[in-house]
C-alpha positions, -999 to 999 in steps of 0.1 A, spaced: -703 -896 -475 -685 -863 -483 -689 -868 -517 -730 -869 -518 -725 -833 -496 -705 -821 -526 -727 -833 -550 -758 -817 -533 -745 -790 -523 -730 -779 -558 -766 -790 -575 -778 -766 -554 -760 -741 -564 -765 -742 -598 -804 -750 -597 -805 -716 -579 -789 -695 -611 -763 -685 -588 -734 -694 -609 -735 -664 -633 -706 -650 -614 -669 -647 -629 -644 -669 -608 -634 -661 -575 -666 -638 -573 -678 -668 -542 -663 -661 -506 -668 -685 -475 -670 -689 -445 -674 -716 -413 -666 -711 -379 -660 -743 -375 -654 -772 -400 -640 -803 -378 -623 -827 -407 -657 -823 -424 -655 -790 -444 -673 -796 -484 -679 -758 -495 -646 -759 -515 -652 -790 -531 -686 -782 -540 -680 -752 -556 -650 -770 -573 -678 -792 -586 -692 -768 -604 -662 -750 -621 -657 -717 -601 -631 -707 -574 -642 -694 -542 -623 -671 -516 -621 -686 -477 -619 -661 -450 -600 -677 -420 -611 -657 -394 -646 -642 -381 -624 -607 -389 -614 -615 -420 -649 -626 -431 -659 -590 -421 -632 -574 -439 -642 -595 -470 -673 -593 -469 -671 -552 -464 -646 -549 -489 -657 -571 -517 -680 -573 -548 -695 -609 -542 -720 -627 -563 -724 -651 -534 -712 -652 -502 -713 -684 -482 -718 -685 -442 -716 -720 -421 -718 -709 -382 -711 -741 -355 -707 -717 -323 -735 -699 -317 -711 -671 -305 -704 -652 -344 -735 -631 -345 -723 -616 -314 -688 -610 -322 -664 -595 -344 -690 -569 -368 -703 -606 -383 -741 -592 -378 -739 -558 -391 -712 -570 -420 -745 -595 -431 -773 -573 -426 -755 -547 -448 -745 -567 -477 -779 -583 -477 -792 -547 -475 -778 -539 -509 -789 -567 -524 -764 -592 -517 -769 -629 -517 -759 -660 -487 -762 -693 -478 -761 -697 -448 -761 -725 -421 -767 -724 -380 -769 -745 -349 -791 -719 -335 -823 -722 -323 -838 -693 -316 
């Protein structure tokens, strides 16, 4: 089951171009994974590395302090666009032409 995420996830990926980047040029990011988490292995897939932030804090400092190609962003909680500079962090690498995958439970 895992596997097909992989798969789909990595195709995506490099349908979109978005592998131009030199390694470790990827960070991620989910609030919450569960025993389910398939960013790593996907971009595995596809030959790169990828940076994890741990923490909705260490996310922002990444994000903030980093030259990404591609940033990915899986949020469970519904609680990280209100905490920890996650918002502003987003809206101002996007602002400079940054680029994110992103994932969300909400609705609204």
């Amino acid at each position: 089951m895992f596997k097909n995420r992989i798969g789909v996830l990595a195709g995506i990926l490099l349908f979109m171009g978005l592998w131009t980047c030199a390694s470790a040029d990827v960070l991620y990011f989910t609030d919450a994974t569960g025993s389910g988490d398939v960013i790593a292995g996907a971009i595995a897939l596809t030959g790169k590395t990828a940076m994890q932030a741990t923490s909705k804090a260490d996310f922002v400092t990444k994000l903030s302090s980093g030259t990404w190609e591609l940033v990915i962003l899986g949020e469970q909680s519904n609680s990280i666009w209100n905490t920890s500079g996650i918002s502003a962090a987003v809206a101002n690498y996007l602002s400079q032409g940054g680029k994110i995958i992103g994932a969300t439970w909400l609705t609204q």
